[in-house]
C-alpha positions as CSV (number, residue, x, y, z in Angstrom):
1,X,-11.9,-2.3,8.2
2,X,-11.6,-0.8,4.9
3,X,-8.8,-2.6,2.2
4,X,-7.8,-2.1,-0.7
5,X,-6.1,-4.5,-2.6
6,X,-4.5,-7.0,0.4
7,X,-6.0,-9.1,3.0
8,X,-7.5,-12.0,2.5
9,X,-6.7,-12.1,-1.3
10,X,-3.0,-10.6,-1.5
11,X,-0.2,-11.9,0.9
12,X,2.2,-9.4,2.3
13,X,2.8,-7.0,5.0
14,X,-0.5,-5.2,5.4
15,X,-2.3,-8.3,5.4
16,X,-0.3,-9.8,8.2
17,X,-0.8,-6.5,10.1
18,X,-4.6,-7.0,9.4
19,X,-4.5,-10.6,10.8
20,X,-2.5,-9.8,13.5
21,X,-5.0,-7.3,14.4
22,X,-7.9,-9.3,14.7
23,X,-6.0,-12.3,16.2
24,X,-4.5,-10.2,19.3
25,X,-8.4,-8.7,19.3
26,X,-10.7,-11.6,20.5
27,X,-12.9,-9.2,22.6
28,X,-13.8,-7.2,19.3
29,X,-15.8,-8.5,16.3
30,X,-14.3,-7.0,12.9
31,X,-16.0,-6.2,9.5
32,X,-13.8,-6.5,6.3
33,X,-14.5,-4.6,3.4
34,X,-12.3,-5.8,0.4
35,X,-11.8,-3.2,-2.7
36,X,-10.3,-4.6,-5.5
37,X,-8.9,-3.4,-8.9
38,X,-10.7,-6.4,-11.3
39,X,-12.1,-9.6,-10.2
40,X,-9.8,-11.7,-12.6
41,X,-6.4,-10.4,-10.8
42,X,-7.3,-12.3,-7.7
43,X,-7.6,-15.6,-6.6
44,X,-11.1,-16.8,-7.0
45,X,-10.6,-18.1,-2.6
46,X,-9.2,-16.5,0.4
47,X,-5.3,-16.8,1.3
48,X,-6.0,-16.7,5.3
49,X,-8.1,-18.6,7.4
50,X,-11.5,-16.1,8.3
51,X,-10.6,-15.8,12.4
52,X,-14.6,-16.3,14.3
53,X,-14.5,-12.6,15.3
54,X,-14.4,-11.5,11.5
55,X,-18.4,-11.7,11.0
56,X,-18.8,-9.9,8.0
57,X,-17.3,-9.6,4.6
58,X,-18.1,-8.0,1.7
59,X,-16.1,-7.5,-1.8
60,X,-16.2,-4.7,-4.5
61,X,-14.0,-4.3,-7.8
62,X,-13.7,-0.9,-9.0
63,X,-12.6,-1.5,-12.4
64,X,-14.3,-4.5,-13.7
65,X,-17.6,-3.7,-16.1
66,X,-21.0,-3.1,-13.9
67,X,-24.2,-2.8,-15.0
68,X,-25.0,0.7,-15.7
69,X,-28.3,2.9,-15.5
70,X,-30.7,2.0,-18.2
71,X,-29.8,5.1,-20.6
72,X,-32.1,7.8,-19.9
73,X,-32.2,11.8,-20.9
74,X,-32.4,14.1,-17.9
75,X,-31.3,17.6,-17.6
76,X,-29.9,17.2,-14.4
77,X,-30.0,20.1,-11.8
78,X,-27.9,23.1,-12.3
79,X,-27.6,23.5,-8.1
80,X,-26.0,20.2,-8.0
81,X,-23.6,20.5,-10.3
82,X,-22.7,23.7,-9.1
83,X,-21.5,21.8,-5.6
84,X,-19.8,19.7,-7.8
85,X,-17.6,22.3,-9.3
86,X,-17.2,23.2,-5.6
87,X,-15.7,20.0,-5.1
88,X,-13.4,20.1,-8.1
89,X,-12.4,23.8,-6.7
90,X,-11.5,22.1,-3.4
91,X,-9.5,19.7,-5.6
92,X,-7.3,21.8,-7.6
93,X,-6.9,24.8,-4.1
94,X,-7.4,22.5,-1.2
95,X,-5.7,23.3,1.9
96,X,-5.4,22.7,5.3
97,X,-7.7,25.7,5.7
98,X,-10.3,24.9,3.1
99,X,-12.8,22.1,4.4
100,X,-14.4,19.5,2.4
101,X,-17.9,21.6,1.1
102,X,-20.7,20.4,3.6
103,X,-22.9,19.9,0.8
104,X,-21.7,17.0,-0.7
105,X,-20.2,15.1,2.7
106,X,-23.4,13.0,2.9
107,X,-24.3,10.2,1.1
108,X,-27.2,11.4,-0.1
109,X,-25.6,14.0,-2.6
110,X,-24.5,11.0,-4.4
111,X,-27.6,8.7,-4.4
112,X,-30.3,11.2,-4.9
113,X,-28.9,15.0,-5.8
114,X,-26.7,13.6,-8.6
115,X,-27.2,9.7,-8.8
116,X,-25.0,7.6,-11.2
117,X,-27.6,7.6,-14.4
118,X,-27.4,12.0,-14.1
119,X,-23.5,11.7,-14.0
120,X,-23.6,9.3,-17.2
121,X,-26.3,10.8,-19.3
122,X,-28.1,14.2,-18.0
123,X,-26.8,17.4,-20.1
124,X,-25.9,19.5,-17.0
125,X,-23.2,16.8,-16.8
126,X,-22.5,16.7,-20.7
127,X,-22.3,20.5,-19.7
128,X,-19.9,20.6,-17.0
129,X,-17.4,17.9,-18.8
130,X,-17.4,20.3,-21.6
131,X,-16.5,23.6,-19.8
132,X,-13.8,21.8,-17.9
133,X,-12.3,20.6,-20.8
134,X,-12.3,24.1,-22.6
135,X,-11.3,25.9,-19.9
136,X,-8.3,23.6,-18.2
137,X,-7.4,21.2,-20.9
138,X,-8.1,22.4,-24.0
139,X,-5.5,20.6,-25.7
140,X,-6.3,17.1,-25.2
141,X,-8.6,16.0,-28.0
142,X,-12.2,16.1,-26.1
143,X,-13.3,12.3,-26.7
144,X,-10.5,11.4,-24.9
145,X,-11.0,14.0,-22.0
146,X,-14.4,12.9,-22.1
147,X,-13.7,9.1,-21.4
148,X,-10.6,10.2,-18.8
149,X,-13.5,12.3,-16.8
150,X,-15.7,9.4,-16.7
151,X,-13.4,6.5,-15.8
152,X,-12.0,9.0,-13.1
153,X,-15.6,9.5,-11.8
154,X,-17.4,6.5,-12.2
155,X,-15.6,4.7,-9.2
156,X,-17.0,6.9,-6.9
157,X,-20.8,5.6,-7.4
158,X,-18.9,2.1,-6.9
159,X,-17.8,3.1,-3.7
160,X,-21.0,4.9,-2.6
161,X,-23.1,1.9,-3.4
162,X,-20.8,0.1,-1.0
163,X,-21.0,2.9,1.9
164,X,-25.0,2.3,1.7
165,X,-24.8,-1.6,1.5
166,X,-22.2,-1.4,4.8
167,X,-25.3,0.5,6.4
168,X,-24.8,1.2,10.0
169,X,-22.7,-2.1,10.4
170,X,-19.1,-1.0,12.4
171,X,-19.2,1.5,15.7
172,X,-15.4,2.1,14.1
173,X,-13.8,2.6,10.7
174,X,-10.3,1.7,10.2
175,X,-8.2,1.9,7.2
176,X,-4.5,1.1,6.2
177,X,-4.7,3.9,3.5
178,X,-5.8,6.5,2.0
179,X,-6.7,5.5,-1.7
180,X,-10.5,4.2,-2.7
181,X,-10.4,2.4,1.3
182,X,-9.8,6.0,2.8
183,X,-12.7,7.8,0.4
184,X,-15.1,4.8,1.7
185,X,-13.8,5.5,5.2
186,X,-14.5,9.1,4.8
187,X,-18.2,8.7,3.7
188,X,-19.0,6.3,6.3
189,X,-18.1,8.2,8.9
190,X,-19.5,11.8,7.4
191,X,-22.0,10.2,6.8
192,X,-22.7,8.1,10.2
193,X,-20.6,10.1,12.2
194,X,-18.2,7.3,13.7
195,X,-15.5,7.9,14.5
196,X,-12.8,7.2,11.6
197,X,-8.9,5.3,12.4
198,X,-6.2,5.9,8.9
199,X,-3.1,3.8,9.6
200,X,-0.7,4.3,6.3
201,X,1.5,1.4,5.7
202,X,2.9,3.3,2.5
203,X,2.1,7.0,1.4
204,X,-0.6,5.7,-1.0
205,X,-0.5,9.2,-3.0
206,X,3.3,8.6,-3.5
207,X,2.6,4.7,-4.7
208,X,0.0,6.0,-6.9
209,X,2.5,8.3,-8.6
210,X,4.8,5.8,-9.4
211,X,2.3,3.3,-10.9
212,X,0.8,5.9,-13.1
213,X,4.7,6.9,-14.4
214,X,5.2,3.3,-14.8
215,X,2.2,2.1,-16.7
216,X,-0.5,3.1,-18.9
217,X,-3.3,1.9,-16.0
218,X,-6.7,3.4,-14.6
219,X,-9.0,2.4,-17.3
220,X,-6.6,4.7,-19.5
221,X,-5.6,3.2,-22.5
222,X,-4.9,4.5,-25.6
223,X,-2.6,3.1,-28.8
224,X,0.6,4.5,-27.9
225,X,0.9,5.5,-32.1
226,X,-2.0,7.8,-31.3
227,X,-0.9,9.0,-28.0
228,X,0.6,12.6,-27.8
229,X,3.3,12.9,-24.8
230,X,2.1,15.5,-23.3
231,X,-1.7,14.5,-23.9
232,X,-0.7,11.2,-22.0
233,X,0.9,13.2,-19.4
234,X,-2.4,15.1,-18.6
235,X,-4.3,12.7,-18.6
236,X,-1.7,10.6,-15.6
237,X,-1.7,13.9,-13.7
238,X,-5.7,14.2,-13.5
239,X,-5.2,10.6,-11.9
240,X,-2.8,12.3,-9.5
241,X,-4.7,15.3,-9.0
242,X,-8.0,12.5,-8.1
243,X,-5.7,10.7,-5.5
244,X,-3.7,13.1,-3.8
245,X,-7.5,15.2,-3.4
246,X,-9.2,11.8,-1.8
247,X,-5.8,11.3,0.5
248,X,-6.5,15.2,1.8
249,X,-9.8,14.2,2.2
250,X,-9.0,11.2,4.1
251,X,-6.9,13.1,5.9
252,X,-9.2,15.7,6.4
253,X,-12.1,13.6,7.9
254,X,-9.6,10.9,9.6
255,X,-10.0,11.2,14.2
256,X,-6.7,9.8,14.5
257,X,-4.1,9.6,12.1
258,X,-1.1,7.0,12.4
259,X,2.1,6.0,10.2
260,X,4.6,3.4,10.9
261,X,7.4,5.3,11.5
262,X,8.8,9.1,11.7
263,X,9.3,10.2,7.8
264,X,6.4,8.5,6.8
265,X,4.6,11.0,9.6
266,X,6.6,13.9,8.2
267,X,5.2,13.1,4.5
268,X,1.8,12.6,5.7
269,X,1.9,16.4,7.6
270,X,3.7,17.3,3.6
271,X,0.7,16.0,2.1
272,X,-1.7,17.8,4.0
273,X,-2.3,16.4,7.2
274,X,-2.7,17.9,10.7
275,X,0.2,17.4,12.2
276,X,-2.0,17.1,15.8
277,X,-3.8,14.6,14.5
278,X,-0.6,12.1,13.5
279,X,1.3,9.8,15.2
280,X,3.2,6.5,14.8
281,X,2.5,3.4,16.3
282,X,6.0,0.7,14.8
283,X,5.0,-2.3,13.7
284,X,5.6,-5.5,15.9
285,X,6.3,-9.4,15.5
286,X,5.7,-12.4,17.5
287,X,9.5,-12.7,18.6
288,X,8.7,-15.8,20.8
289,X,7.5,-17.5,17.5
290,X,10.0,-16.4,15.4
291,X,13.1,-17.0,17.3
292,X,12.1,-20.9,17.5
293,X,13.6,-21.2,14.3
294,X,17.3,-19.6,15.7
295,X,18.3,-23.5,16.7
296,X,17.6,-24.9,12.9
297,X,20.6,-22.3,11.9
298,X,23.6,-24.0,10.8
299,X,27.2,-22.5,12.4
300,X,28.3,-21.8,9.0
301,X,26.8,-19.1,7.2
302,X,24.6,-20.1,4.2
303,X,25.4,-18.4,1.3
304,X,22.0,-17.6,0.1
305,X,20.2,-14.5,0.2
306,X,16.5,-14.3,0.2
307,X,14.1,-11.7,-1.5
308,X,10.6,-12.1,0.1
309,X,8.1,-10.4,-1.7
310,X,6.0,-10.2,-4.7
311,X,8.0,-10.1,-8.1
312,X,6.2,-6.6,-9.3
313,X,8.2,-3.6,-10.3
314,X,7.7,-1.5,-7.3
315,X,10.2,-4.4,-5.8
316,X,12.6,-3.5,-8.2
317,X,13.5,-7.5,-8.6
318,X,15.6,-6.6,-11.6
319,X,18.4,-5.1,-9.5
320,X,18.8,-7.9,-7.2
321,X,19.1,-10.0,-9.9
322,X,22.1,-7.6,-11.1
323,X,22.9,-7.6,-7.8
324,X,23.6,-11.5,-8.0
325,X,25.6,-11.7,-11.1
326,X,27.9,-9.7,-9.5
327,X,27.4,-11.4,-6.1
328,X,28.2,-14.1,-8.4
329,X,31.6,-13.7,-9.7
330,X,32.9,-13.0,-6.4
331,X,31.1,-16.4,-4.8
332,X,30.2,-18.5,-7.7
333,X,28.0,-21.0,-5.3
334,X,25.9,-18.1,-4.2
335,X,21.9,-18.7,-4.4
336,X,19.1,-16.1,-4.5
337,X,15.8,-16.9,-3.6
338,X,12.5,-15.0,-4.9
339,X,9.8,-16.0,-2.4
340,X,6.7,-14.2,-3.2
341,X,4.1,-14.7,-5.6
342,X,4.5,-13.8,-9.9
343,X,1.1,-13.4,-10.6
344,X,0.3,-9.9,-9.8
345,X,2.3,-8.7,-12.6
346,X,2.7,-11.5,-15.1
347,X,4.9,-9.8,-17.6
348,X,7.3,-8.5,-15.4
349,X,8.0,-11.6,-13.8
350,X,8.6,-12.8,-17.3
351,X,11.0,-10.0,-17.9
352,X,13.0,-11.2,-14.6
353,X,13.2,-14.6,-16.0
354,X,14.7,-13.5,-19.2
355,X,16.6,-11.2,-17.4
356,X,18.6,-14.2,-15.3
357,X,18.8,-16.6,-18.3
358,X,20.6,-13.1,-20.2
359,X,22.9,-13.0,-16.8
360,X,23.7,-16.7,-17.0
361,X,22.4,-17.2,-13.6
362,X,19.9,-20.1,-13.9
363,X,21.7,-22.2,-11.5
364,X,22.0,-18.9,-8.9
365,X,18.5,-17.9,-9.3
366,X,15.5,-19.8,-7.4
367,X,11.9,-18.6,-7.5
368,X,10.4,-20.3,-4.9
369,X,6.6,-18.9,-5.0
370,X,4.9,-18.5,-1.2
371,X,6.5,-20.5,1.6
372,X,6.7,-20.5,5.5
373,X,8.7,-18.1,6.3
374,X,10.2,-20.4,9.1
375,X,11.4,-23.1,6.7
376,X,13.0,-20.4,5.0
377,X,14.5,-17.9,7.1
378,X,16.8,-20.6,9.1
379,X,18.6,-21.7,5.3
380,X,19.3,-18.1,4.4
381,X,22.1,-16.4,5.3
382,X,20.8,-12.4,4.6
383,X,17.3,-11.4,4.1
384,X,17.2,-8.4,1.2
385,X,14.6,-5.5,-0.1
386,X,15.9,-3.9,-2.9
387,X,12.5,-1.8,-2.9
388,X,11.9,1.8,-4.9
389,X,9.1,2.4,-2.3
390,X,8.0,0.5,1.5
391,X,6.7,1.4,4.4
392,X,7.7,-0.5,7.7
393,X,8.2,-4.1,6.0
394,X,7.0,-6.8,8.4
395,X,9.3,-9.1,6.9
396,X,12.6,-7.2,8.2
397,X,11.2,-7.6,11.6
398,X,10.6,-11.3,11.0
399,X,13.9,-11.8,10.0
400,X,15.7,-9.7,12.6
401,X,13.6,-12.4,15.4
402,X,14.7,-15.4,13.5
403,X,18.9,-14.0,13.6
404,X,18.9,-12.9,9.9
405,X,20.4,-9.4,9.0
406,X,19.1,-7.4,6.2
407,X,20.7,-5.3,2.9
408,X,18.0,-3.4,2.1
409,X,17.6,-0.1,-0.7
410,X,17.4,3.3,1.8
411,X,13.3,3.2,1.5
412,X,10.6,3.4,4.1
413,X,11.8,2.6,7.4
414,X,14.4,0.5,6.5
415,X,17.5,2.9,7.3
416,X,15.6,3.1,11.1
417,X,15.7,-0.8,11.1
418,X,18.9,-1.9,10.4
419,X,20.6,1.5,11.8
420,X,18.4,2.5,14.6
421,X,15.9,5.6,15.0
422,X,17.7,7.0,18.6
423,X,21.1,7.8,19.9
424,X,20.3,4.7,21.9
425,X,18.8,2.3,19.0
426,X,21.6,3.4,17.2
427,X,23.9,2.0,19.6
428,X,22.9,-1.5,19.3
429,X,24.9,-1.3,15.9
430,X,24.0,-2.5,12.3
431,X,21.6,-5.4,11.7
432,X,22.5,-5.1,8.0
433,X,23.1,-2.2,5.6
434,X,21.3,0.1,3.6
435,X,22.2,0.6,0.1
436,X,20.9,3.2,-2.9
437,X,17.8,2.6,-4.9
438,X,18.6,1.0,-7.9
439,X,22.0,-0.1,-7.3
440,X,23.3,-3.5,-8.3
441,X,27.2,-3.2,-7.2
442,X,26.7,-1.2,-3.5
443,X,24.1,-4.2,-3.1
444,X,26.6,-6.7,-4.3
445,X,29.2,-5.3,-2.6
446,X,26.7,-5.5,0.9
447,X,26.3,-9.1,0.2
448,X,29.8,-10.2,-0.7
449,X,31.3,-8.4,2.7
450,X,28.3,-9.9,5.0
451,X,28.8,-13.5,3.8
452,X,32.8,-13.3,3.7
453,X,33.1,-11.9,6.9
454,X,31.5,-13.9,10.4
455,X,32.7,-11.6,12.6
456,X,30.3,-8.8,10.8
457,X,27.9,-11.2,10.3
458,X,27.3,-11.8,13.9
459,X,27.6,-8.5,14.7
460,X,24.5,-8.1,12.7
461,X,22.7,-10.5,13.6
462,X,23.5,-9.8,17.5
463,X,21.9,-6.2,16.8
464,X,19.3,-7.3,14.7
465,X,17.8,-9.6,17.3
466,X,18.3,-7.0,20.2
467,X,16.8,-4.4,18.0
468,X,13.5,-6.5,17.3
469,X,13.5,-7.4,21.1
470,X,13.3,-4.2,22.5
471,X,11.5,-2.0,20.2
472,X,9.3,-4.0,17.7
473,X,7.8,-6.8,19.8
474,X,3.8,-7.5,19.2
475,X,3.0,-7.0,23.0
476,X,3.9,-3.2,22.4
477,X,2.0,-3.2,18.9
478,X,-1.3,-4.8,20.6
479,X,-1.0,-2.3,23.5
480,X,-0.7,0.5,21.4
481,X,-3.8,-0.2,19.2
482,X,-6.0,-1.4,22.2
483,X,-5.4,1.4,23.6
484,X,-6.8,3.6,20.4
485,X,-9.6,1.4,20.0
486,X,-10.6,1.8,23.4
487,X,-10.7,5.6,23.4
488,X,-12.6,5.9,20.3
489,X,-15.4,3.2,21.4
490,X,-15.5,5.0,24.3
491,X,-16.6,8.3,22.8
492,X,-19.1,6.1,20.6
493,X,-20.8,4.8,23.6
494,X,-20.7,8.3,25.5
């Protein structure tokens, strides 16, 4: 299994699904290979317990400082670089019709025909950096280019170094995105020819976009005094241009493609995808685990309404914090939890904090850091996402099996969860509601009416828990995937 950035050193969804996976699996042994953005954003140990059918792990960061090639002058070959302008052509005109060039699929393009010290130091690649910068960006000052073309290119070395340590461990590859996991996916199995699983949680193209509008990131930084608008905005869009061309590719070399739910399969097709290849496979809990907790609810309703997930922007924790002071006036004794880690994104979570002392809602306002879910779930009244992007979040599913309704932002799946996906789902009613991204009064108002009202309450919570039971249980997960694994070992051992 190819990850990037989650299991075993970020908590969340995908990293439950990745558990999951490997605990309903005994009869297969699983290799994980962990791609990280720097060393010193993670915790220095693993946040699960290493099941005994995970038997090998291995760990690479693309963005922390490696040793580079002693500096050496080469001219580099002219043929080589020649396919690697036909892989910046594919880049900038790819289409479903236009296949990745042959040339460079192995990975010996990239360890012998143009090797990490030719990239960084031959003048066919001084060269080629200079005629794409006159000819498509002229505009941008060309030191900057220059350093933009290299932090773009240098993770891909990263990444093949990885391929050819992996070897020919793995008679399957299996990926949760697209992204840096997908590109390793897709070299591997070029490369090996096995076959290749992408399950996308999240459209990682789409994620990336919104991380690159909302921060200066990549290895990308430049004092904003000297930083021209529209220089900046090139610069973000070669990032774009990098990912959405490694999610085609992914898509591109992927056997089987599978999303969550049906939009997500809809953007994927969008995006470039065959639409042959996709399918969904819905996300499934342990309901039997889950619904132990439904005798620890009290008969009243508590009035607390728990956010679980990690306090980064993409969860948008700033408008549930609106969200509460207007909560607030309407039920002063109202609490909000946060339960999710702060550390991902230090200063943000500093921002919240300042936020709810501004608000005056100190005594409303609990972060509570990670917890067991099943000490928390049973002392909330509503579970909430108030998201700007998801996939299928786990967590709504959890908290439909333990009797808690949801008010979540219209994102991902979520509007399929709490309203149904079928004439027939549909008619198991609300779990919850579904509000606008980025707003604090239809959220407030969602909260005030669920908590006021018990009659809508346990309307909601009677759908949520039949919805969970009959289309999101882990038996139909499990089957689903064993049967994909199965079919593709099957071909590897024809």
């Amino acid at each position: 299994m190819a990850l990037e950035g989650t299991y075993p050193y970020v908590r969340g969804g995908v990293s439950s699904w990745i558990a999951q996976l490997m605990d309903g699996f005994p009869q297969y042994t699983f290799g994980i290979v962990f791609i990280g953005s720097k060393e010193s954003e993670y915790d220095s140990k693993p946040l699960y317990k290493f099941p005994d059918n995970l038997v090998y792990f291995v760990e690479t960061y693309m963005f922390d400082e490696s040793e580079k090639p002693v500096i050496s002058a080469s001219n580099g070959e002219k043929e080589s670089f020649e396919n690697v302008k036909k892989l910046h052509h594919w880049f900038k005109h790819r289409s479903k019709d236009s296949p990745f060039p042959n040339e460079i699929k192995k990975l010996d393009f990239y360890l012998n025909k143009i090797d990490e010290s030719v990239f960084l130091y031959s003048r066919e690649s001084w060269e080629f950096i200079l005629e794409e910068n006159q000819k498509n960006n002229p505009n941008i000052p060309f030191i900057d280019y220059f350093w933009a073309i290299r932090n773009i290119h240098l993770p891909i070395w990263k990444i093949v170094k990885l391929a050819k340590l992996i070897g020919n461990r793995g008679k399957l590859i299996h990926s949760p995105s697209t992204g840096f996991a997908g590109f390793l996916a897709t070299l591997i199995s070029n490369d090996r020819d096995v076959p290749f699983i992408l399950t996308e949680h999240g459209i990682y193209t789409k994620e990336r976009k919104i991380d690159l509008l909302s921060n200066n990131s990549m290895g990308y930084k430049k004092l904003k005094l000297f930083q021209e608008s529209a220089e900046h905005n090139t610069i973000q869009e070669m990032w774009v241009k990098f990912f959405e061309g490694i999610g085609f590719m992914s898509y591109s070399s992927a056997d089987a493609i599978f999303s969550l739910f049906n939009v997500a399969r809809e953007t994927q097709i969008a995006y470039g995808a065959e639409a042959k290849k996709c399918k969904v496979i819905p996300n499934g809990v342990d309901i039997e685990h889950l619904s132990s907790v439904l005798k620890e609810r009290n008969k009243e309703i508590p009035k607390v309404i728990t956010l679980i997930g990690r306090v980064v922007s993409i969860k948008d924790i700033k408008t549930f914090i609106r969200a509460i002071r207007i909560t607030a006036n309407e039920i002063p004794s109202v609490e909000a939890w946060i339960v999710g880690p702060e550390d991902e994104d230090i200063a943000y979570a500093e921002e919240c904090r300042e936020l709810i002392s501004i608000l005056d809602l100190e005594k409303n306002i609990k972060f509570l850091g990670f917890q067991n879910i099943l000490d928390i779930l049973p002392k909330s009244g509503l579970l909430t996402l108030t998201s700007i992007s998801e996939g299928m979040p786990l967590v709504i599913l959890e908290g439909f099996a333990a009797g808690l309704p949801c008010v979540s932002t219209d994102v991902g799946s979520c509007k399929e969860l709490i309203y149904g996906r079928s004439e027939e789902d549909s008619a198991l009613g609300k779990a919850g509601r579904v509000c606008k991204i980025a707003n604090p009064k239809a959220l407030a108002e969602a909260y005030i009416e669920l908590l006021t009202d018990v009659e809508k309450w346990n309307q909601a919570q009677s759908s949520a828990l039949k919805r969970v039971d009959k289309y999101y249980t882990q038996e139909s997960f499990l089957s689903n995937y064993q049967k994909v694994y199965s079919e593709m070992l099957e071909e590897v051992n024809v």
